[in-house]
C-alpha positions in Angstrom: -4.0 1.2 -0.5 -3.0 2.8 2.6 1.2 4.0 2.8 2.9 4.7 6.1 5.6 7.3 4.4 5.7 10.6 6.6 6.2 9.0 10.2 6.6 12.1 12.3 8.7 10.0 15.0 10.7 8.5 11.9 10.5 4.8 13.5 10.1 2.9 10.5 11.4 4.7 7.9 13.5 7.9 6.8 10.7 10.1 5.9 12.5 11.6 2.7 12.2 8.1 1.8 8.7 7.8 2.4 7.3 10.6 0.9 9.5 9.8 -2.5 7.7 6.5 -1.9 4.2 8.3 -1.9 4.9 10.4 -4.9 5.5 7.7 -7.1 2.8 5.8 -5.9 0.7 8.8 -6.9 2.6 9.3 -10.4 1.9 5.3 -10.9 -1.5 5.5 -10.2 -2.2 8.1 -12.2 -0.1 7.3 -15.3 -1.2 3.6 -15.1 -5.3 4.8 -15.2 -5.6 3.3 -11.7 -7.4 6.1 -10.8 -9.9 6.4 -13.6 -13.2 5.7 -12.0 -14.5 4.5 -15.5 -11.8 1.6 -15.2 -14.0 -2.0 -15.3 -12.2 -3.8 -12.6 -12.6 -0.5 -10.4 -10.8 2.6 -9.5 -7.7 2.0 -6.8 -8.0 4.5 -4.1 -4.7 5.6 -1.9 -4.4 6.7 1.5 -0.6 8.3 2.7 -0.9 7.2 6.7 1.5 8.7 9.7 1.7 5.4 11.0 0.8 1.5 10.8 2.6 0.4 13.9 4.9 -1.6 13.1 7.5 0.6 12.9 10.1 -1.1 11.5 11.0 -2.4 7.8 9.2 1.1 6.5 7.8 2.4 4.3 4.8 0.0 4.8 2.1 -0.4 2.0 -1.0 -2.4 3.0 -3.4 -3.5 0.0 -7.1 -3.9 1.3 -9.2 -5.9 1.1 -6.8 -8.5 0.6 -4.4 -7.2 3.6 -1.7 -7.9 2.1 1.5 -5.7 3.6 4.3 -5.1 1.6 8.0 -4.0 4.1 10.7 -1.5 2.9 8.7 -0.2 0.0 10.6 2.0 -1.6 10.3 4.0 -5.0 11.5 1.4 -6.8 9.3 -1.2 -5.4 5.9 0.7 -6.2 5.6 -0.4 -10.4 6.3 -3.8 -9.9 3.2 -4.0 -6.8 1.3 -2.1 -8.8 1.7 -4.1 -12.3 1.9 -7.4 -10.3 -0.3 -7.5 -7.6 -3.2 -4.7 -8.9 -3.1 -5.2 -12.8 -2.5 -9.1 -12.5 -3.6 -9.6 -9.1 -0.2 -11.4 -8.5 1.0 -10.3 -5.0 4.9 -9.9 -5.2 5.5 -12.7 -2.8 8.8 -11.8 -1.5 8.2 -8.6 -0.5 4.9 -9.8 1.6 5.6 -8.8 5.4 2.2 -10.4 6.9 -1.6 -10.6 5.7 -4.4 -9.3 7.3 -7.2 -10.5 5.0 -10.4 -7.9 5.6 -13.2 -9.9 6.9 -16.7 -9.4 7.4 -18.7 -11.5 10.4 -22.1 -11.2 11.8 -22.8 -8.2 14.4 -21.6 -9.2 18.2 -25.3 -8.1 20.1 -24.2 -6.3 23.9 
């Protein structure tokens, strides 16, 4: 999960607002056993980013390897993602701003 919440130029977000955003991302983790490396389906790893470049409709959350990008997540946002999209792999449709899914191709030779 990478979160744009500390923008230095402030373009997307207020960054008050993002980094309340990252602390409960971090409490949720933690308190949901998301981090727990024993966990079967995997532990979730977190990444706090200055910026995504979109710059607008911030804080931005991006959930690889689906690519999924939530907009305006704030505080209050974070449980339901988390208990939707990452316990019950239900992304939280309405909150989707694109999808980038990650994909792997063959090596381009020079």
């Amino acid at each position: 999960m990478l979160l744009c919440a500390t923008a230095s130029k402030a373009k997307c977000c207020d960054p008050a607002e993002g980094l309340e955003t990252w602390n409960e991302l971090k409490r949720l983790l933690r308190n949901l056993g998301l981090e727990n490396e024993q966990r079967q389906e995997g532990i979730v790893l977190r990444s706090k980013v200055d910026c995504l470049r979109v710059c607008e409709r911030g804080p931005i959350l991006v959930v690889w390897p689906e690519g999924i990008w939530y907009a305006n997540v704030t505080s209050n946002k974070i449980e339901t993602i988390l208990r939707s999209h990452i316990i019950n792999n239900q992304p939280v449709e309405q909150w989707i701003y694109k999808t980038t899914p990650f994909q792997i191709g063959p090596l381009q030779s020079a």
